[in-house]
Structure formats: structure tokens, C-alpha cells
C-alpha positions in Angstrom: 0.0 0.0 0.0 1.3 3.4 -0.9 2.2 6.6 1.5 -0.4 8.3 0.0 -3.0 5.5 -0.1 -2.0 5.4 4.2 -1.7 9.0 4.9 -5.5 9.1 3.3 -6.9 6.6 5.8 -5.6 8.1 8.4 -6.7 11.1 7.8 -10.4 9.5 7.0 -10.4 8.0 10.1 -9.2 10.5 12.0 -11.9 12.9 10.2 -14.8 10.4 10.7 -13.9 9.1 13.9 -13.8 13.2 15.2 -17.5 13.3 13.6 -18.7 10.3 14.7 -17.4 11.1 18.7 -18.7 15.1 18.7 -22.3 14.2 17.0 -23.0 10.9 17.9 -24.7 9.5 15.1 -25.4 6.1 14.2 -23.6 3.9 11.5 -26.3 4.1 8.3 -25.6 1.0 6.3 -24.4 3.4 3.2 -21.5 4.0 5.1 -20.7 0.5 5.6 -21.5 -0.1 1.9 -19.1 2.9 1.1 -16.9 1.4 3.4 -17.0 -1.9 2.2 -15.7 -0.8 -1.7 -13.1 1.1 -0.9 -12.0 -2.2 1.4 -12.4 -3.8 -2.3 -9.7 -0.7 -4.0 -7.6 -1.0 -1.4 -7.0 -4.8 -1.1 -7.3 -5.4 -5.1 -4.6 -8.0 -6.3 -3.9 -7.9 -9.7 -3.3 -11.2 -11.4 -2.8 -10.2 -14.7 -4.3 -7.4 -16.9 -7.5 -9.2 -17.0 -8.0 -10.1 -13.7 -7.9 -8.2 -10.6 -9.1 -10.3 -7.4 -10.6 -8.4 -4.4 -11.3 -9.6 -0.9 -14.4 -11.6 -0.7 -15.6 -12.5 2.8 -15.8 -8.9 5.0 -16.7 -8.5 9.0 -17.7 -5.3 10.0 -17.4 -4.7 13.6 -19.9 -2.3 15.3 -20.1 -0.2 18.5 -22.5 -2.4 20.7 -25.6 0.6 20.3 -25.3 -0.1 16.3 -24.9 -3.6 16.5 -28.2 -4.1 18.8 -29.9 -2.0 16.5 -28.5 -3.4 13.4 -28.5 -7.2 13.9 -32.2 -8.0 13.9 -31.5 -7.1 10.0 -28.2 -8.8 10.0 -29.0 -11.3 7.5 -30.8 -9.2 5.2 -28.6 -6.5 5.6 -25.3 -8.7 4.8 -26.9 -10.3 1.4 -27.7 -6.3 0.3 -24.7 -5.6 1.2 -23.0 -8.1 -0.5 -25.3 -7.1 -3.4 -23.7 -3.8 -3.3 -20.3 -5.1 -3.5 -21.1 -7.5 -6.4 -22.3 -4.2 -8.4 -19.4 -2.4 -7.7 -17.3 -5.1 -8.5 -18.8 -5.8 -11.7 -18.3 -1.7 -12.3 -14.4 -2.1 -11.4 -14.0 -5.3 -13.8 -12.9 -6.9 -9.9 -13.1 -10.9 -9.7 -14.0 -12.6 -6.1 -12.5 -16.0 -5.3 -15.3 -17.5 -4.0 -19.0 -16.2 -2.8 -19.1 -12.7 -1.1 -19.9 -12.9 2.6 -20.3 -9.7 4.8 -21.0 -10.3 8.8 -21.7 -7.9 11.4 -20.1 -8.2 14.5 -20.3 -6.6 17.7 -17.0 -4.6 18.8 -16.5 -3.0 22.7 -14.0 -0.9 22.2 -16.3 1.4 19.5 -17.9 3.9 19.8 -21.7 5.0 19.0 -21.3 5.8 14.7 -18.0 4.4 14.6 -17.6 0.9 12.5 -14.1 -1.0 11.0 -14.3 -3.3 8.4 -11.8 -6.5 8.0 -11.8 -8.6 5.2 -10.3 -11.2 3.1 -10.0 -13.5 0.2 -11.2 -17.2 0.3 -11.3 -19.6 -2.2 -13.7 -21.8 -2.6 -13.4 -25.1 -4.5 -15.1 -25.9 -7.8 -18.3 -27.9 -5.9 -18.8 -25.5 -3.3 -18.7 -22.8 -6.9 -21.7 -25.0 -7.9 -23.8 -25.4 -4.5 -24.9 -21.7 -4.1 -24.8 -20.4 -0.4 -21.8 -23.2 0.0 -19.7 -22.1 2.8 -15.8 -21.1 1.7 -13.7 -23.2 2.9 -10.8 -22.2 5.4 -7.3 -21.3 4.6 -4.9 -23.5 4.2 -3.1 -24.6 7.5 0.1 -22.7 8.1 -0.6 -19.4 5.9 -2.0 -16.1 6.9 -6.0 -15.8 7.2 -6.1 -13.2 4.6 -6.1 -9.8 4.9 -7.8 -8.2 7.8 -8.2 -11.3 10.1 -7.1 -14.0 11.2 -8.2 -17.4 10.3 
């Protein structure tokens, strides 16, 4: 990742998290979904110059008010958000690994309004490609869990 590409998140974080503590507002689920594609740019690995994979399984951790207000959706919410990512994919010529899973999770150390999204790239195997809603499977043993987690 760049210097520029990391002096801009700071800053974005630092902006919205100054927002997010002085008003108080809640997490809308366009900011996740904003949040969510530019966790798509910023983690994009280019294969060759037709294929650029993105991370496709995301967790987006929220401050315990959001999460008790968003999680009676959490299901619904996660397959429009997912949605949303497939669009923008499809706009970016992006590729996924395997099928796009976004989770919310609760997070006590957040504040009210503030999220964090973690993500990563799973493969899934050529049956599980077949069986829609298959789970991915896990990574292999003795390699990194992918980018924002760990396994």
C-alpha cells in the first residue's frame, strides 16, 4: 500500500472518527457499503491485466448501540450488502475467489457511529462454486487468514 493510499486513511479515520465522537450518530448502512468498496480498491490484487481479485468475505465490527440496532436485519442487511459489493465489482472489472460474505459483529472498544471493516479472500473449490450459499472453505493450515483477520 502506498504513502499516499496510508496518509488518506488516516486522515479518513481520524476525520470520521472526530464526527462520529462530537455528534453521535449512528452507523447508516451506506457508510458500511461505502466502506466496504473502498476495502475492495484498497486490497485489489492484480493477477494479470485481466484479472484483478478483491477480498471476498468482510466482518464489519460495530459499536454495541449499532450492533443491537442493526443485527435483527443482520442477515438481510449482509446479502444487500454483499449485493452492493457484487455491483461495484462488476463496475471495477474486480473478480472474487469465491462467494461474497459480509458479517456484522459486535465490537466493545467502538464507539456510537464508529464501524471497522476487516476482510479477506477465500477460495472456494469448484463444488462449493456450484452449491450456491456453500460455505468457503478455510485457509490452508500454516498461511495467513487473509487480509484483515485471522483465520
Amino acid at each position: 500500500m502506498g504513502v499516499l493510499k496510508k496518509f488518506e486513511q488516516r486522515l479518513e479515520g481520524l476525520v470520521n472518527g472526530t464526527f462520529a465522537k462530537v455528534f453521535k450518530s449512528e452507523v447508516q448502512p451506506v457508510e458500511i457499503a461505502g466502506a466496504l468498496q473502498r476495502e475492495c480498491d484498497n486490497n485489489a490484487t492484480i493477477w494479470n491485466r485481466d484479472r484483478t481479485v478483491v477480498p471476498n468475505d468482510f466482518i464489519v465490527e460495530l459499536s454495541t448501540p449499532d450492533f443491537e440496532r442493526l443485527s435483527p436485519y443482520s442477515g438481510q442487511l449482509g446479502d444487500e450488502l454483499a449485493g452492493m459489493v457484487r455491483d461495484y465489482a462488476k463496475q471495477q472489472r474486480y473478480t472474487f475467489m469465491g462467494p461474497i460474505k459480509v458479517h456484522l459483529e459486535k465490537a466493545e472498544d467502538l464507539d456510537t457511529g464508529l464501524y471497522r471493516v476487516r476482510s479477506r479472500t477465500l477460495a472456494s473449490s469448484a463444488s462449493q462454486a456450484a452449491a450456491p450459499g456453500a460455505a468457503a472453505p478455510p485457509p490452508p493450515a500454516g498461511r495467513p487468514g487473509g487480509y484483515g483477520y485471522p483465520p
